[in-house]
C-alpha positions in Angstrom: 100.2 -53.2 -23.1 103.3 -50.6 -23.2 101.0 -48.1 -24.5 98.2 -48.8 -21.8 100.3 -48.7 -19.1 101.7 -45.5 -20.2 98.3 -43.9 -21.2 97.5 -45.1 -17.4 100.4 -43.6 -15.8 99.8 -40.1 -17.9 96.7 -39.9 -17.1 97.3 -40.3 -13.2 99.3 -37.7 -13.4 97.3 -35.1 -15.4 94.7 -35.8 -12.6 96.8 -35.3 -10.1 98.5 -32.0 -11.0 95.3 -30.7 -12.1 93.3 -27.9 -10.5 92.6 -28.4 -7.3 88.7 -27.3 -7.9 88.8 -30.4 -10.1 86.1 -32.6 -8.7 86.8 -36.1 -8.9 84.7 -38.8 -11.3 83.2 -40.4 -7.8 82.0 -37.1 -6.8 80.0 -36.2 -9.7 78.9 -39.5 -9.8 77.5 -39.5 -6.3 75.8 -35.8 -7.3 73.4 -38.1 -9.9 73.2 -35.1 -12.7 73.5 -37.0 -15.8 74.5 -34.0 -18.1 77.7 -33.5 -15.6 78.3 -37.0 -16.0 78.0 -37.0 -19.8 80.0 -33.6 -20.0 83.0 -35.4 -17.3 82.8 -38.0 -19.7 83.3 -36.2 -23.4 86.5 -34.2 -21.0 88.2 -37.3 -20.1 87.5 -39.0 -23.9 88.9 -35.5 -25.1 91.9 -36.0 -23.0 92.6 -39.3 -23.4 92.6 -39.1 -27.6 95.5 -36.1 -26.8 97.0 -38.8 -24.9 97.2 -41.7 -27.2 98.4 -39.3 -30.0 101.5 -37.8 -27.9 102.0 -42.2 -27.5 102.2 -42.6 -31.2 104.2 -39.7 -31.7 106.7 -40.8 -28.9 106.6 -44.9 -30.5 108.0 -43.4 -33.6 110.2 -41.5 -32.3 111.5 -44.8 -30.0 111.5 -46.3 -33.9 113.5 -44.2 -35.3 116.2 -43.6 -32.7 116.2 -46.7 -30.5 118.7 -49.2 -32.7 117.8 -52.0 -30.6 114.8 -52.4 -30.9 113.0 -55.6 -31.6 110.5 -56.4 -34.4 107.5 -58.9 -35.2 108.9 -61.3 -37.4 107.1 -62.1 -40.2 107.1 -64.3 -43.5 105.6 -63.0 -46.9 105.1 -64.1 -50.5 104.2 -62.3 -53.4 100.7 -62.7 -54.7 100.7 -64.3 -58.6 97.5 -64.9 -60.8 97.0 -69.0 -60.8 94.3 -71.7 -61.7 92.4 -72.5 -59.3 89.8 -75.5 -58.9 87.5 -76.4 -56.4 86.3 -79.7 -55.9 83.7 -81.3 -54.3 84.0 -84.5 -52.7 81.9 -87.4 -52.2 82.4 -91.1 -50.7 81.6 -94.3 -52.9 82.2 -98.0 -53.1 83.9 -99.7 -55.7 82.0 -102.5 -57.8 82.0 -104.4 -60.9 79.1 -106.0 -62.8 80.9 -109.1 -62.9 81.0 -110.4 -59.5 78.0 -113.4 -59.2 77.0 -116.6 -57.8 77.0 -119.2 -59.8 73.6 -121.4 -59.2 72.9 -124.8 -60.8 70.6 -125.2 -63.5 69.6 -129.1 -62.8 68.3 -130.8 -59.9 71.0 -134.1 -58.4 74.4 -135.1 -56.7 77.3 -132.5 -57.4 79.5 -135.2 -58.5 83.0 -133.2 -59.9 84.4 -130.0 -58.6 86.6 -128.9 -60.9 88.3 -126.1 -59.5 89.3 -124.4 -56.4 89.2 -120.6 -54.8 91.3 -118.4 -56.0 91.6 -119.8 -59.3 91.5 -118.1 -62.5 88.9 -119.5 -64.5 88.4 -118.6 -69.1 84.7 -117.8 -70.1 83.0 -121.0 -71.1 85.7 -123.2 -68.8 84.0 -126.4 -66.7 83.8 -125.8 -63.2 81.4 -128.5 -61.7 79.2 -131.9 -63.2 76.3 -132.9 -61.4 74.8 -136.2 -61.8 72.4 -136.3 -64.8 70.4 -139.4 -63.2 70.3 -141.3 -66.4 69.9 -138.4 -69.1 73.1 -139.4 -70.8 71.7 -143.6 -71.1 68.6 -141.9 -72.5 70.0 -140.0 -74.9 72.5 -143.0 -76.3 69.1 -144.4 -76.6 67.5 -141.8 -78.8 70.1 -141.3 -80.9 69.9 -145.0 -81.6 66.4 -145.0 -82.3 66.7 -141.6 -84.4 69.4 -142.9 -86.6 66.5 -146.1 -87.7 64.1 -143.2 -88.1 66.7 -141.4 -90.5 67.0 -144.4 -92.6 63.4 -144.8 -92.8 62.8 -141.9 -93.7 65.4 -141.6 -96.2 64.3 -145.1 -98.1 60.8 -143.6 -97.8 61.6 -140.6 -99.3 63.8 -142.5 -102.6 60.0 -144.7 -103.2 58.0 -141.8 -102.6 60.0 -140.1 -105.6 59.7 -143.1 -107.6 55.4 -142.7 -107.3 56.4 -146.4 -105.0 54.2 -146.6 -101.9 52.1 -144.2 -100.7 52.5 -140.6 -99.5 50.7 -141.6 -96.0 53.6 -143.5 -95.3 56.0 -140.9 -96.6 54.3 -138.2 -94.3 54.9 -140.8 -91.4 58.7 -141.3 -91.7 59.2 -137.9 -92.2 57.0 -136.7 -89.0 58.9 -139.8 -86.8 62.0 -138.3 -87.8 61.8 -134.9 -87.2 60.1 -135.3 -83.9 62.9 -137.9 -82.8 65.5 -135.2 -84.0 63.4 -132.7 -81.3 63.3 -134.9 -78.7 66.9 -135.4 -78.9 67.6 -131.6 -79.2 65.8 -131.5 -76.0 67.6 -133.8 -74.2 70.9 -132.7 -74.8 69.8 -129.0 -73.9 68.7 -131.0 -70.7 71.9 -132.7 -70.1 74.1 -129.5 -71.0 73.0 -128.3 -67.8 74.5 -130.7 -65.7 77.5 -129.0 -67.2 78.6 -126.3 -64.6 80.6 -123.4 -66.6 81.9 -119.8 -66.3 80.1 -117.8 -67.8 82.8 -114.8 -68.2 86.7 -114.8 -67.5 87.4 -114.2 -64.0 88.6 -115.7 -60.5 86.7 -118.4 -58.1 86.7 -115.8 -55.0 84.5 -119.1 -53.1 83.4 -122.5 -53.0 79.9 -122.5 -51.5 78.8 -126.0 -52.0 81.5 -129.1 -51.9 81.3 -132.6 -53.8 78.4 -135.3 -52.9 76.0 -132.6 -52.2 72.5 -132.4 -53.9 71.9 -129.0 -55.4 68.8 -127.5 -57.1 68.1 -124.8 -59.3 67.7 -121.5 -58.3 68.2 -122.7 -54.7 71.8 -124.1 -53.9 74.4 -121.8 -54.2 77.7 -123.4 -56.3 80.5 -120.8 -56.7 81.3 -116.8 -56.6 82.9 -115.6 -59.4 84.4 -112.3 -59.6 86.2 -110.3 -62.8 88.3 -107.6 -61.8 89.1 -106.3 -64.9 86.1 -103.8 -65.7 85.9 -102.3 -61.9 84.3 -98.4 -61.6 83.2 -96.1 -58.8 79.2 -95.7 -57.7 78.6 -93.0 -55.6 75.7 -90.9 -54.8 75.8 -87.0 -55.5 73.7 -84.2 -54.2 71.1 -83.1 -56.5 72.3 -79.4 -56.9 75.6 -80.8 -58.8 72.8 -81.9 -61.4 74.4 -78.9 -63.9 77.7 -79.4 -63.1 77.8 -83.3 -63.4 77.5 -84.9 -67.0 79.1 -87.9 -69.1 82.6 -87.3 -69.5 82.9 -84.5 -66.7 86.8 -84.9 -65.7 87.4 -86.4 -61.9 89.8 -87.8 -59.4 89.3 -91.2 -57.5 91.6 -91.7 -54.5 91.6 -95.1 -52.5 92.5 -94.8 -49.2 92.9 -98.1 -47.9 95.9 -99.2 -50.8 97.1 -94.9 -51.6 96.1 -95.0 -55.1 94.8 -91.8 -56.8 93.2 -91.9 -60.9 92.6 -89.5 -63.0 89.3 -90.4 -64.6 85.9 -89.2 -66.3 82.1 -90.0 -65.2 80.8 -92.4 -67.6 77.5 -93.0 -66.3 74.6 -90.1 -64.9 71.8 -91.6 -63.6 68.2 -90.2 -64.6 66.6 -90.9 -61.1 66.7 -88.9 -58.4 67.0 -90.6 -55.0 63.6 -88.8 -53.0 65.5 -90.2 -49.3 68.7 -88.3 -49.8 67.9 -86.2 -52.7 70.7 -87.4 -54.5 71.9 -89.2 -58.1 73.7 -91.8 -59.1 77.3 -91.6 -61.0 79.8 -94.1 -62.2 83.8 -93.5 -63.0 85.6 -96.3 -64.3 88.8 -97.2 -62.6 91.8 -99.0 -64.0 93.1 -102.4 -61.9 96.3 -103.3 -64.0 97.3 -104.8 -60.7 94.3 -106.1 -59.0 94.6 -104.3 -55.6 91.3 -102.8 -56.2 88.9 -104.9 -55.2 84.8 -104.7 -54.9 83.5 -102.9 -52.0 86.0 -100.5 -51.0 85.8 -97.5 -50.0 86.9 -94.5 -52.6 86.2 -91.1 -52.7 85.3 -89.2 -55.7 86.8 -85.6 -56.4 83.9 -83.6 -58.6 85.8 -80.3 -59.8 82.5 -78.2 -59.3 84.6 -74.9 -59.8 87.2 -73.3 -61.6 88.7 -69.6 -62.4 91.8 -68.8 -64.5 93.8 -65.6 -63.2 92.5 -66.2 -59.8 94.1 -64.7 -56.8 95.3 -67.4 -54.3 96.1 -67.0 -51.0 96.6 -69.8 -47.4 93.8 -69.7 -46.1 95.6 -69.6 -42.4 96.6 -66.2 -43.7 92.9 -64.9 -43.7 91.7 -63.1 -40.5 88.4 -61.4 -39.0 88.3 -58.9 -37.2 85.4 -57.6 -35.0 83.1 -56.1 -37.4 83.2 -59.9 -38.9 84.9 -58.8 -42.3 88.1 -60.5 -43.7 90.8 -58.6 -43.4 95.2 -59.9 -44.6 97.7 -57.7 -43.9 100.2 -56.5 -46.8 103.8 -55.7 -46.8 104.0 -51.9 -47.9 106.7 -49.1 -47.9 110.2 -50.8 -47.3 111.6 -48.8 -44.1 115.4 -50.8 -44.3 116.6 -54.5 -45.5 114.8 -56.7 -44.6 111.4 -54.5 -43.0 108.8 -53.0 -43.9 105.2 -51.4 -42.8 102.0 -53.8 -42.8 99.0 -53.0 -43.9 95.5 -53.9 -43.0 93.4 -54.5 -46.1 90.2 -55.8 -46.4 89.0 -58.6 -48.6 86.8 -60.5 -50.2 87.1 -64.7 -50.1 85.5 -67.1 -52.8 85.9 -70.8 -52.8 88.3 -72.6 -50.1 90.0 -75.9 -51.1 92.6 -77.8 -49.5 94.5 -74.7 -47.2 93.6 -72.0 -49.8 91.4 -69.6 -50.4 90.6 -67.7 -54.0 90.1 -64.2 -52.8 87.6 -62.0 -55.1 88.4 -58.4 -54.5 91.0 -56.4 -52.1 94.3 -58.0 -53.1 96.4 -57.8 -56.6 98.6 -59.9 -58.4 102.0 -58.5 -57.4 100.8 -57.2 -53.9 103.4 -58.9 -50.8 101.5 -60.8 -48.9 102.2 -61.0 -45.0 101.5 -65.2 -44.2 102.9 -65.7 -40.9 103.0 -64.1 -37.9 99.6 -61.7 -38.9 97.6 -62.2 -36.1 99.1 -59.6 -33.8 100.0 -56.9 -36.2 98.6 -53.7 -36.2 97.9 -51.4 -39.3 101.0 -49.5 -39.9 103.7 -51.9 -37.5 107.0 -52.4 -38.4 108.4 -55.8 -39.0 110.9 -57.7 -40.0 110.8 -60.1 -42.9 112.1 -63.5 -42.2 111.8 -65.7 -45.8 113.0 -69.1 -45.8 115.6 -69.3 -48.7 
């Protein structure tokens, strides 16, 4: 604005003391000759380029003498090769195979509850008996009459050895038997499912159906069960990450809603492409030492789809455009006193962005001084003043 105003003022005055044949911009105008007008034109851009010239000269000048003077503060940091990684992130839900409802196997009364919600629960433990309607009497009776058919048999077997009796009624002691001993079998196969058990270690997260009620397979809902021990991450992934995205790739899980963060690997790709989203389907396993995690939530996985070693790393705040639309920093260059030194524009060329930085690919070097705040009203060549926090 200083040097506007000044420019303004000169040229006012240049006008005014100027010949006084001059014609003025409105005349010519009103005249309508558009090679005056285009000649009046390429004057006053001659003049004015004289103008701003004498203004720089005099600014340094000012610079120089004027002790007072006060200058853009700015911070900087020196620019130092790093690793840098970008990842992509995508949202999930955690799960576990182990979380199901338990359903009856038998048709009758629930009879004995044997547990309650929230209760842990060992693979193979009784959780519920329902009423066998007479199985149980039936059995005791088969087993009676299969332990006469076992001594039949037996004594039929000791004749049939000794050439006593015939081997008809061997064959028929032997066939009573054996299809008493099935029957049986049967029955207690039956009867073992009045037996309600867990079927893997876990914890009763719900009792569905209460005592006295009458269940049926398939049909009545008993119990949920629910392991949190083996929990992992299912999330769906944009098809072009099919290359970058493989059993064992290296990831990040972060939790939100308890502010826990793993460190984990993809152990699951899945070989179907979804043709709604165009996406596939990945599993991370996720450790639960403490059981905060539970199914269902909400987790984010962090895919690291990029990486370069001896990249150049920069804030991404301290990236600019200017009007042309090409990223331009500003560097610290040519030390004019403690403390100051001249900025200068360079242009540059960005990669990846990640977090509040940016890789840049070309225009800046390791060891270069970087300008990272107050940039956005320099000008190439300004003095400033270098204000570092210690």
């Amino acid at each position: 604005m200083k040097k506007l105003a000044v420019l303004i003022s000169i040229s006012f005055i240049a006008f005014s003391c100027g010949k006084k044949d001059e014609q003025s911009v409105e005349e010519i105008i009103e005249r309508g000759d558009l090679t005056e007008i285009k000649q009046k034109k390429s004057e006053l851009g001659q003049q004015q380029s004289e103008l701003t010239a004498k203004i720089d000269q005099l600014d340094e000048a000012i610079n120089m003498l004027d002790e007072n003077r006060r200058l853009d503060l700015v911070t900087t940091q020196v620019i130092q090769d790093t690793l840098f990684q970008h990842f992509a992130e995508v949202q999930g839900d955690v799960a576990t195979d182990e979380n199901i409802i338990i359903y009856p196997e038998f048709s009758g009364v629930l009879t004995d509850v044997r547990i309650s919600e929230g209760q842990s629960v060992s693979r193979g433990q009784t959780l519920a008996i329902i009423d066998d309607g007479g199985l149980s009497s039936e059995l005791a009776q088969l087993e009676t009459r299969e332990a006469l058919a076992k001594t039949t048999f037996e004594r039929q077997k000791r004749l049939w050895e000794q050439n006593i009796g015939s081997e008809m009624q061997f064959l028929e002691a032997k066939t009573n038997y054996e299809a008493i001993q099935r029957s049986r079998e049967q029955l207690r196969a039956r009867l073992a499912k009045t037996v309600v058990t867990a079927p893997f270690t876990g914890v009763i997260d719900e009792v569905i159906t209460d005592e006295g009620q009458v269940v049926n397979p398939g049909q009545s809902p008993l119990f949920r069960l629910i392991s949190l021990e083996n929990m992992y991450v299912e999330a769906a992934v944009p098809e072009n990450y099919l290359n970058k995205i493989q059993k064992g790739t290296p990831v990040t899980v972060k939790i939100g809603s308890i502010g826990n963060e793993f460190e984990g690997e993809v152990r699951q790709v899945g070989s179907n492409i979804n043709p709604n989203n165009r996406t596939f389907r990945v599993q991370v396993a996720v450790p639960n030492e403490d059981g905060l995690i539970k199914p269902n939530q909400i987790a984010t996985i962090q895919l690291n789809d990029y990486s370069a070693e001896d990249a150049v790393v920069i804030p991404e705040n301290a990236v600019q455009k200017n009007a042309l639309g090409e990223n331009i920093v500003y560097v610290l260059e040519e030390p004019s006193g403690e403390n100051t030194g001249i900025a200068r524009k360079k242009i540059v060329e960005t990669g990846y962005v990640y977090e509040g930085h940016m890789e840049i690919t070309k225009g800046l070097q390791p060891g270069d001084t970087l300008i990272v705040e107050g940039a956005k009203n320099l000008r190439e060549g300004q003095e400033v003043k270098i204000r570092n926090e210690q």
